[in-house]
C-alpha positions in Angstrom: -50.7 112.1 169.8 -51.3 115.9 170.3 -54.5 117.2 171.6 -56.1 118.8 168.7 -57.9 121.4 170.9 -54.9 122.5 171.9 -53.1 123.2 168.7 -55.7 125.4 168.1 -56.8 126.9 171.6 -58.6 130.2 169.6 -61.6 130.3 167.1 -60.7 132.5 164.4 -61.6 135.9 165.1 -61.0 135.6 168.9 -58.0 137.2 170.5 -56.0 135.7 172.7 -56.0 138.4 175.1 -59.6 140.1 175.3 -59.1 142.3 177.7 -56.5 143.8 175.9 -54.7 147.4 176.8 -56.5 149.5 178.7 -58.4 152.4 177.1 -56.2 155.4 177.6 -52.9 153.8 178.4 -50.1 155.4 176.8 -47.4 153.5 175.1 -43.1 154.0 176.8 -42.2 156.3 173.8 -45.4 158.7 174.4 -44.2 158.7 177.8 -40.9 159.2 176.9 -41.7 162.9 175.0 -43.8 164.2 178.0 -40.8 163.9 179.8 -38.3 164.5 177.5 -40.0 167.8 176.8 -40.6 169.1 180.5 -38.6 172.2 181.2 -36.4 173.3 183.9 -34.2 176.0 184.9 -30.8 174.3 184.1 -27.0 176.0 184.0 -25.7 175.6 180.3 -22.7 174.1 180.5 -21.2 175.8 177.4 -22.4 179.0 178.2 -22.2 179.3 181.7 -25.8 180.7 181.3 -28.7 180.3 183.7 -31.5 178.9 180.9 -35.2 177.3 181.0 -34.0 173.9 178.9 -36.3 171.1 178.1 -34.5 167.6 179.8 -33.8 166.6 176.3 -31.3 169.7 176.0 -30.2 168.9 179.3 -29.0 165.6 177.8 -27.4 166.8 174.4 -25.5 169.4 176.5 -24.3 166.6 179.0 -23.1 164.4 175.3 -21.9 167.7 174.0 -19.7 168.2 177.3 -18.3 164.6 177.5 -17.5 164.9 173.8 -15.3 167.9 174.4 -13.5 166.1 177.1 -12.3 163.7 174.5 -15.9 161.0 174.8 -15.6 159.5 171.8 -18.8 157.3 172.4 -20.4 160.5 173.3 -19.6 162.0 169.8 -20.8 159.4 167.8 -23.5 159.2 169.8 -24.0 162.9 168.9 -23.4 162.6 165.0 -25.3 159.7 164.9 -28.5 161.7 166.3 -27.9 165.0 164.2 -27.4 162.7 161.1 -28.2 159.3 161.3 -26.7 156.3 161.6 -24.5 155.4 158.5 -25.0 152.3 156.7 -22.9 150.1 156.4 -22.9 148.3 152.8 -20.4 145.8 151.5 -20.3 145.7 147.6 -20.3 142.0 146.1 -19.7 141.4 142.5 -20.1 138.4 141.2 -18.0 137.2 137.6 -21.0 134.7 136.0 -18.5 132.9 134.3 -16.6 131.6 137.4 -18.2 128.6 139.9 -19.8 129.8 142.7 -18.1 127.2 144.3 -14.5 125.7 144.2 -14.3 122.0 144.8 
């Protein structure tokens, strides 16, 4: 028979892990921006142009490049970003007066 301690090892109100995140830590997506925002002097490579880019349009420009050299992951990639992923829905009509199920 199970221990009945163990099936419940907490007393309600008591987490489980009480020393819990740090005070201060930042979470992988808040991270994520700071970096994605830092700038850097970067060569466009559609214009040619010397340019102070953030790293995120260092990386669009590197989609937009593979996508003109015939990427097609890269574009969807691209359109999927600029305007979302499209849903995919499948349309199901049922007739009440036929069975749901055929014998």
């Amino acid at each position: 028979m199970a221990n009945e301690e163990n099936l419940k090892p907490f007393k309600k109100g008591q987490s489980g892990n009480p020393a819990g995140r740090p005070v201060g830590t930042k979470n992988r997506s808040t991270i994520a921006k700071k970096w994605l925002e830092t700038p850097e002097q970067f060569k466009n490579p559609i214009t040619g142009e010397i340019e102070e880019l953030t790293q995120e349009d260092i990386g669009t420009l590197a989609l937009i490049k593979k996508m003109r050299s015939g990427d097609v992951r890269a574009y969807d990639s691209l359109m999927d970003s600029a305007h979302g992923k499209a849903i995919q829905t499948n349309d199901v009509n049922v007739n009440p007066e036929l069975p749901l199920f055929i014998d």
